[in-house]
C-alpha positions as YAML, in Angstrom:
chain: A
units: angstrom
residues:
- id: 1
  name: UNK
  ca: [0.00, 0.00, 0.00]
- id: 2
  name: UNK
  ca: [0.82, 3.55, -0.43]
- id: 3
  name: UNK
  ca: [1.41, 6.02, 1.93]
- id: 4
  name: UNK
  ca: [-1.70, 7.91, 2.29]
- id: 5
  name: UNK
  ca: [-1.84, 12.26, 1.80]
- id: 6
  name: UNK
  ca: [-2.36, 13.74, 5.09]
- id: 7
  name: UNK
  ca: [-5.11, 15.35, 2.88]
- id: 8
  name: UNK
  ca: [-6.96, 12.51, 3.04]
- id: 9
  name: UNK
  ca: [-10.45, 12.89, 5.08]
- id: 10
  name: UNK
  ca: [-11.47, 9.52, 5.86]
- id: 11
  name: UNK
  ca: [-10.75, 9.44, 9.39]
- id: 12
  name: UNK
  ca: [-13.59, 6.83, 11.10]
- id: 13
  name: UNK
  ca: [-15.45, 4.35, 9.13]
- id: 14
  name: UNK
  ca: [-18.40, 3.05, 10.33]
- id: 15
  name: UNK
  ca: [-19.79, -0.50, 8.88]
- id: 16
  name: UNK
  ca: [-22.88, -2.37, 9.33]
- id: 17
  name: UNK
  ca: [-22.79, -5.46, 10.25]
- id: 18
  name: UNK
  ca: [-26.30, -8.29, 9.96]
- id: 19
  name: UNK
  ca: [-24.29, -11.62, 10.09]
- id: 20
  name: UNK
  ca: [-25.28, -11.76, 6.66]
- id: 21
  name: UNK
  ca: [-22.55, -12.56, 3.80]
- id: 22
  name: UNK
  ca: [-23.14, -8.58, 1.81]
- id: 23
  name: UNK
  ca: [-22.11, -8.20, 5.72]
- id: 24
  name: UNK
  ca: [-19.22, -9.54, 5.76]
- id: 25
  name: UNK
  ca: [-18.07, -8.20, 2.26]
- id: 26
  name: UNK
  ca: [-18.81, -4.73, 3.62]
- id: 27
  name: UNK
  ca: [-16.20, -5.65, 7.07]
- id: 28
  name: UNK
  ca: [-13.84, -6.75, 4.53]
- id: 29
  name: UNK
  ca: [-13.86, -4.08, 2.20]
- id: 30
  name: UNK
  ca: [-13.97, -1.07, 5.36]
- id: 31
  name: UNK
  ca: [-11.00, -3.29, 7.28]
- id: 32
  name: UNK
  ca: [-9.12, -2.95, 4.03]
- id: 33
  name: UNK
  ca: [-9.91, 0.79, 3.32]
- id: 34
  name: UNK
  ca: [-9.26, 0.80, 7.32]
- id: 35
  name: UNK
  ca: [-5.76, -0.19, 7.25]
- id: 36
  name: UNK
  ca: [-4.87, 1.59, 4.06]
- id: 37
  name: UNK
  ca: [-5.37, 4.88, 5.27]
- id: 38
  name: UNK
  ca: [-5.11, 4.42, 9.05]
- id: 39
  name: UNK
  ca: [-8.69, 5.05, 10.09]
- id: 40
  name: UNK
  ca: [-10.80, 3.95, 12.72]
- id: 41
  name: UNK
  ca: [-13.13, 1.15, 12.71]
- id: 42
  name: UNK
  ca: [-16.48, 1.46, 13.98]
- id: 43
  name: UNK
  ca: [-19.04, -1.60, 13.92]
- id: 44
  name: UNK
  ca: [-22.70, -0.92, 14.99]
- id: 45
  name: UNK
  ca: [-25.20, -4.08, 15.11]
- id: 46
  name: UNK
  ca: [-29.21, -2.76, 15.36]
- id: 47
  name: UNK
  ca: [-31.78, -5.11, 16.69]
- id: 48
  name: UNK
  ca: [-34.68, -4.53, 14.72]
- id: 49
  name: UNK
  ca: [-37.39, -3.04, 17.13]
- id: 50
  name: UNK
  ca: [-40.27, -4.16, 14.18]
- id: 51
  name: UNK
  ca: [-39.03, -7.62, 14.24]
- id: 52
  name: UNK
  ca: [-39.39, -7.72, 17.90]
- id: 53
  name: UNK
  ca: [-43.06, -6.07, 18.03]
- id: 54
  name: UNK
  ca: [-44.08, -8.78, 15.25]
- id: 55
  name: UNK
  ca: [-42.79, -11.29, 17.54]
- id: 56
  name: UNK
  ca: [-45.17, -10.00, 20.78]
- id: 57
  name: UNK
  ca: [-47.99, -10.29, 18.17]
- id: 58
  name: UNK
  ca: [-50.83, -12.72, 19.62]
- id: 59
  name: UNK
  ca: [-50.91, -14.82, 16.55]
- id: 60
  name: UNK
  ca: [-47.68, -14.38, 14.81]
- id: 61
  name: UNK
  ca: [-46.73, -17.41, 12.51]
- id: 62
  name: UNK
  ca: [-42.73, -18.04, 10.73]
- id: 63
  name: UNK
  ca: [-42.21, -21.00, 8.25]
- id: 64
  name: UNK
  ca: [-39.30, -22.75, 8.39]
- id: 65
  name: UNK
  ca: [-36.87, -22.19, 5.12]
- id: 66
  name: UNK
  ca: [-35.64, -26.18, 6.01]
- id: 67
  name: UNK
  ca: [-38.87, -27.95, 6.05]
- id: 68
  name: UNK
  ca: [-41.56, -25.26, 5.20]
- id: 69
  name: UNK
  ca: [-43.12, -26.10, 8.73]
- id: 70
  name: UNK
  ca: [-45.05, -23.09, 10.66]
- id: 71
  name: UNK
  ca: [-44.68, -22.33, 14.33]
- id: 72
  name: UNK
  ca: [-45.78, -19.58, 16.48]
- id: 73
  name: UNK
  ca: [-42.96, -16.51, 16.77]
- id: 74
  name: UNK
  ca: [-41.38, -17.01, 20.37]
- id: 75
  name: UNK
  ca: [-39.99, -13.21, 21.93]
- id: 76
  name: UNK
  ca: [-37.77, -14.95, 23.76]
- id: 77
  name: UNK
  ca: [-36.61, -16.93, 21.35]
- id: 78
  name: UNK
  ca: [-36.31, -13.76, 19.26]
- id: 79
  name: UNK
  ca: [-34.30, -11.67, 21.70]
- id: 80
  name: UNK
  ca: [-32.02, -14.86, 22.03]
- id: 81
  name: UNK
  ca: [-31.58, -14.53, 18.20]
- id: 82
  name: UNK
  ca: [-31.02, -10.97, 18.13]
- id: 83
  name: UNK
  ca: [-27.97, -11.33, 20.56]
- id: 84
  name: UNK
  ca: [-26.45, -13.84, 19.33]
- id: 85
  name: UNK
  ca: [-26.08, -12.18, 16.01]
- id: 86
  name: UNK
  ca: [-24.39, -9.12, 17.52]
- id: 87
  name: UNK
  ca: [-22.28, -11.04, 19.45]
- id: 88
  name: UNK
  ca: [-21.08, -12.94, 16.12]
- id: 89
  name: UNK
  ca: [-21.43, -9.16, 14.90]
- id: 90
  name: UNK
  ca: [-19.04, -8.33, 17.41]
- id: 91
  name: UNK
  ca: [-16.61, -11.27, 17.26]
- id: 92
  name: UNK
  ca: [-16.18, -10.98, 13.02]
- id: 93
  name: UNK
  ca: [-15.16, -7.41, 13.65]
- id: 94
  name: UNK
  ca: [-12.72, -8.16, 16.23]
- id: 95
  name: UNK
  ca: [-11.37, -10.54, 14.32]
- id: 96
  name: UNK
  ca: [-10.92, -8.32, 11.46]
- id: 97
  name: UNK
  ca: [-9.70, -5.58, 13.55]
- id: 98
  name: UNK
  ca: [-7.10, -8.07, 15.16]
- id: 99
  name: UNK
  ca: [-5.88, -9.31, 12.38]
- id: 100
  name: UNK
  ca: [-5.03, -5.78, 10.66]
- id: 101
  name: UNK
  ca: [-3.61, -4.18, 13.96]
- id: 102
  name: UNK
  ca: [-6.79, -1.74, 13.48]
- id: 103
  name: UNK
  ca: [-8.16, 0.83, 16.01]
- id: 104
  name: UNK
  ca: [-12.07, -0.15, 16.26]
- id: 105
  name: UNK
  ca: [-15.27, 0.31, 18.72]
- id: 106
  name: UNK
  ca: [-18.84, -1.74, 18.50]
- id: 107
  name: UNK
  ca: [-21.87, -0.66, 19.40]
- id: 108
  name: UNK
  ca: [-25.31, -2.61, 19.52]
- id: 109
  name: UNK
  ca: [-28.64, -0.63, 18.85]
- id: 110
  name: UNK
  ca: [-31.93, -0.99, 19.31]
- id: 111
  name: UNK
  ca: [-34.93, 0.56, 17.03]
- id: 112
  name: UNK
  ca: [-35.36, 0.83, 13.00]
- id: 113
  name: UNK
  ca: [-32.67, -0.38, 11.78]
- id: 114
  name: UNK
  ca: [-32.17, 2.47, 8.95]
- id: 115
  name: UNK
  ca: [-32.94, 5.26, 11.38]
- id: 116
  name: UNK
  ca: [-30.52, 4.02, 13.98]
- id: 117
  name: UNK
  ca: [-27.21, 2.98, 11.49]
- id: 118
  name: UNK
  ca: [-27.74, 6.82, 10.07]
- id: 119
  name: UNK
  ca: [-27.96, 8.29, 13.01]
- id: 120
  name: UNK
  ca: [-25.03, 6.03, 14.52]
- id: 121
  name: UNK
  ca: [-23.07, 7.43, 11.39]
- id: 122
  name: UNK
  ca: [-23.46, 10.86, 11.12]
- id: 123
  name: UNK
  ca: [-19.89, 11.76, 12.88]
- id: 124
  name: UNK
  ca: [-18.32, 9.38, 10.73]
- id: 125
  name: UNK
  ca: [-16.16, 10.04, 7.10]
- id: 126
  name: UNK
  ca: [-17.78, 6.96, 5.40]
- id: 127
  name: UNK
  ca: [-20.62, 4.19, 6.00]
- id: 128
  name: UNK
  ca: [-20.20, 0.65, 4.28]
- id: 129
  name: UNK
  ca: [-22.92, -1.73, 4.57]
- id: 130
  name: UNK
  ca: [-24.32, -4.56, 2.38]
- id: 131
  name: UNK
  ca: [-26.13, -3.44, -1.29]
- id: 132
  name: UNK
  ca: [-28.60, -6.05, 0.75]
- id: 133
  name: UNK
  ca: [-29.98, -7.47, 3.71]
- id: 134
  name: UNK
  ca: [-30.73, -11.18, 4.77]
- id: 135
  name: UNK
  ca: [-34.52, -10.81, 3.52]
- id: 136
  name: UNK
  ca: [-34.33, -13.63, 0.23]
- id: 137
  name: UNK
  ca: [-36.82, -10.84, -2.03]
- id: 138
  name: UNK
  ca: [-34.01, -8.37, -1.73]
- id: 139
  name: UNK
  ca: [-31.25, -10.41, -2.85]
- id: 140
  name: UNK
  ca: [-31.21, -8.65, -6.16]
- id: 141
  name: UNK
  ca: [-32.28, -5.16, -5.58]
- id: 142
  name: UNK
  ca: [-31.34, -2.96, -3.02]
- id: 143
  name: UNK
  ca: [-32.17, -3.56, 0.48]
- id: 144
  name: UNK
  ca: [-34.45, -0.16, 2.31]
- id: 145
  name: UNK
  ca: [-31.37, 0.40, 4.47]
- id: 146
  name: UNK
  ca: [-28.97, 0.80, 1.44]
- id: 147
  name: UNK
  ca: [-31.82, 3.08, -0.34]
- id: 148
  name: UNK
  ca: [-32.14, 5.10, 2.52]
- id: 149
  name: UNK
  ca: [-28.26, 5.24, 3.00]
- id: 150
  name: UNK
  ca: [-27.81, 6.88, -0.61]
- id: 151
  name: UNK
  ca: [-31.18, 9.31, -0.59]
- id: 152
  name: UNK
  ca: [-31.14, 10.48, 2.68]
- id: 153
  name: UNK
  ca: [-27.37, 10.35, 4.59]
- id: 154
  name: UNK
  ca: [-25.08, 12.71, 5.10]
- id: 155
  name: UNK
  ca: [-22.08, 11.04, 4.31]
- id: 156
  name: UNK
  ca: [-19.90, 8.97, 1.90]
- id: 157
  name: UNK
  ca: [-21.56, 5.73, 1.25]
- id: 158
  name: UNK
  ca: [-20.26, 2.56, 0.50]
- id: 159
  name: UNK
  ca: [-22.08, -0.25, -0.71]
- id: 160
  name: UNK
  ca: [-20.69, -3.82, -0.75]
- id: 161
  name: UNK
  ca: [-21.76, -7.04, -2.25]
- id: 162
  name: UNK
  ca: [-20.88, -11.00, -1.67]
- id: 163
  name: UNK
  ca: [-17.77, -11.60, -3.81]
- id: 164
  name: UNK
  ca: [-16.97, -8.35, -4.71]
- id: 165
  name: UNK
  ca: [-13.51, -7.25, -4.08]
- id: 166
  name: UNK
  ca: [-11.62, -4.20, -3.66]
- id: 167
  name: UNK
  ca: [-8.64, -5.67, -5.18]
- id: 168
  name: UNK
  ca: [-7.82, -4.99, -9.28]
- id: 169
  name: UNK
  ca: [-8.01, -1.54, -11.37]
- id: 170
  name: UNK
  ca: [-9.56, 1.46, -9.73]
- id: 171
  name: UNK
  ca: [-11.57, 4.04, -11.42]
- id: 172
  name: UNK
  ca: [-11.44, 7.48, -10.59]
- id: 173
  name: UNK
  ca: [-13.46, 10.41, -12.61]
- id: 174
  name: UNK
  ca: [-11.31, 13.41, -12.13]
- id: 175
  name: UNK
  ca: [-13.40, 17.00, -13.05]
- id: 176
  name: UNK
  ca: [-10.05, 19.07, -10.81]
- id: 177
  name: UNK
  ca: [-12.65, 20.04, -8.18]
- id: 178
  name: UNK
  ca: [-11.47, 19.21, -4.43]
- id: 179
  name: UNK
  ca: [-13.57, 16.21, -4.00]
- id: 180
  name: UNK
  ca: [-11.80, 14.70, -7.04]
- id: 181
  name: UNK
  ca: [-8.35, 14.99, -6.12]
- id: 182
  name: UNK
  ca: [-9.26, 13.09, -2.73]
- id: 183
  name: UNK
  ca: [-10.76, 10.84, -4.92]
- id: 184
  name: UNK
  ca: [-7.40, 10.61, -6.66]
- id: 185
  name: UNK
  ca: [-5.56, 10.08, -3.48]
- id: 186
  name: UNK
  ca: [-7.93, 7.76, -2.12]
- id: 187
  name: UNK
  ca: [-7.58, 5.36, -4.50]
- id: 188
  name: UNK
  ca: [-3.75, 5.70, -4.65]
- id: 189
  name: UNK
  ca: [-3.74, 4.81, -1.09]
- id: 190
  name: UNK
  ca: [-5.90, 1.79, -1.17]
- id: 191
  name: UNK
  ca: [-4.39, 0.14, -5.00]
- id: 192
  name: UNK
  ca: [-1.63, -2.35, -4.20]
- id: 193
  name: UNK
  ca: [1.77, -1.03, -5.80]
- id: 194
  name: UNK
  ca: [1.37, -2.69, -9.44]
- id: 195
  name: UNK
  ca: [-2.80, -2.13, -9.56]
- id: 196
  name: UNK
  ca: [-3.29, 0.31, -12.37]
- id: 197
  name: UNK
  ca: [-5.39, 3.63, -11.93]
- id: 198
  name: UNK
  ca: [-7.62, 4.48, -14.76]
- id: 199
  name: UNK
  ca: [-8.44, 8.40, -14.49]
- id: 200
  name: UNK
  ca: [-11.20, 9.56, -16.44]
- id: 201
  name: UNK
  ca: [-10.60, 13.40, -17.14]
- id: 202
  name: UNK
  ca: [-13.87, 15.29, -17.53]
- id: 203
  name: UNK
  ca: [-12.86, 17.49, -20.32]
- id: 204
  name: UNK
  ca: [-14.47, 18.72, -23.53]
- id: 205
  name: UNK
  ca: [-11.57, 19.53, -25.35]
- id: 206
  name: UNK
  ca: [-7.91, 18.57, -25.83]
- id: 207
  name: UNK
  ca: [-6.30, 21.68, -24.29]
- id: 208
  name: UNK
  ca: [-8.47, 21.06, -20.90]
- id: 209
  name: UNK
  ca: [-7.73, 17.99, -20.79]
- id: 210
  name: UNK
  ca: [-4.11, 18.59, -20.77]
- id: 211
  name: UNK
  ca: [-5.26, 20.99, -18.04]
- id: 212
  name: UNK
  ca: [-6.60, 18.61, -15.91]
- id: 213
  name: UNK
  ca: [-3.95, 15.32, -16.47]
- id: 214
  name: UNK
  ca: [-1.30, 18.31, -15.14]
- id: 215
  name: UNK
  ca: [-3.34, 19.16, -12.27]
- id: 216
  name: UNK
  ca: [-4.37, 15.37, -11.20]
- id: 217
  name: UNK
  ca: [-0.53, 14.63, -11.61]
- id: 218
  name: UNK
  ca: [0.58, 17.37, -9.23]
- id: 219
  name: UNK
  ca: [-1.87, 15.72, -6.92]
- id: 220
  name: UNK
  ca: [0.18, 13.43, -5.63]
- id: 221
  name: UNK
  ca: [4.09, 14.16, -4.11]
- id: 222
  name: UNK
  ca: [5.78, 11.99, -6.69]
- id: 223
  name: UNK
  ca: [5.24, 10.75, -10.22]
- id: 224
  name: UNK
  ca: [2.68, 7.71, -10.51]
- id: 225
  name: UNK
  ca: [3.56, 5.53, -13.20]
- id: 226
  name: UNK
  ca: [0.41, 3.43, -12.58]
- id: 227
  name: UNK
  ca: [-1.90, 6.43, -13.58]
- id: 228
  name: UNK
  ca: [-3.40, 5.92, -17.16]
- id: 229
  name: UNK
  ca: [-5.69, 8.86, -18.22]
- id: 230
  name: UNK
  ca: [-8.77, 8.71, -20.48]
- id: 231
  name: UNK
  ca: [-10.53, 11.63, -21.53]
- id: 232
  name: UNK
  ca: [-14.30, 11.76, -21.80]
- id: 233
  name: UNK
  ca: [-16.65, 14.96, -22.56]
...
């Protein structure tokens, strides 16, 4: 890895963990980002307060994904179920954490689940989560956490994905505002030494982009050789 700019504003990084396996792509992918620019860690688990009013319900039914079999919702067996998964929630990220010599924190809430990771985020520099939750109809879509995450936080957003991988090319769209050339660094930080950089230079003509490949090159302290530039209007 590269040594990151002190420009750099990702400071604390705050992931969502489920138990499910988007989960765990999203702990890999913010312990990587983690140790690449020397942030903090922060995991937050939320016990979903809806699940747990379902399960008080009088006559609440579940079937069985194993045998298709329905039995009445148990709270107690619900709350049991609820802490187990943050204590796997919490074990996976201390793992993680232990393994990377990382900084981290974990936190277990209780309410909606979207409300409470936003609100748990909002002092943090980016969220990751899952594109998806556990629920089988959103396996392909986007879960309502993730939707909620991109239309109504306040911060950089993340979304991960079983079997996606932050290793390979990076892609960078470089317009010379601010925001871009952290961008730029970013991904200079987190690209292992021989991963190639593809910058895509927001220009209309030739001369501007010429402007703009000068500017995104003085970005960093010392030439890049792994920086190939691609101009698009």
């Amino acid at each position: 890895m590269n040594t990151p700019s002190r420009s750099l504003s990702i400071r604390r990084i705050v992931v969502a963990l489920d138990c499910s396996p988007h989960s765990r792509a999203s702990l890999d992918a913010a312990a990587a980002i983690a140790k690449a620019i020397n942030a903090e860690l922060s995991g937050i688990y939320v016990e979903d307060i809806n699940l747990l009013r379902i399960a008080d319900l009088p006559c609440d039914w579940q079937t069985e994904s194993s045998s298709a079999k329905e039995r009445q919702l148990d709270p107690l067996q619900v709350e049991r179920s609820l802490r187990m998964q943050a204590k796997e929630a919490s074990r996976m990220l201390g793992k993680a954490a232990m393994e990377l010599n990382l900084t981290h924190t974990f936190r277990t809430l209780r309410g909606l689940v979207s409300a409470e990771l936003l609100n748990a985020a909002l002092d943090s520099d980016l969220l990751v989560l899952g594109r998806a939750g556990k629920t089988p109809v959103c396996r392909r879509t986007l879960g309502t956490t993730a939707k909620k995450a991109i239309t109504e936080g306040q911060m950089n957003v993340l979304l991960m994905r079983k079997g996606f991988s932050l290793a390979g090319p990076l892609l960078v769209l470089f317009d010379g505002s601010e925001g871009s050339e952290t961008a730029l660094r970013t991904a200079q930080a987190l690209s292992a030494e021989r991963s190639v950089i593809h910058v895509l230079l927001l220009a209309n003509s030739p001369s501007s982009a010429a402007v703009l490949r000068k500017k995104a090159e003085a970005v960093t302290e010392v030439p890049d050789k792994r920086l190939e530039f691609h101009e698009i209007p």
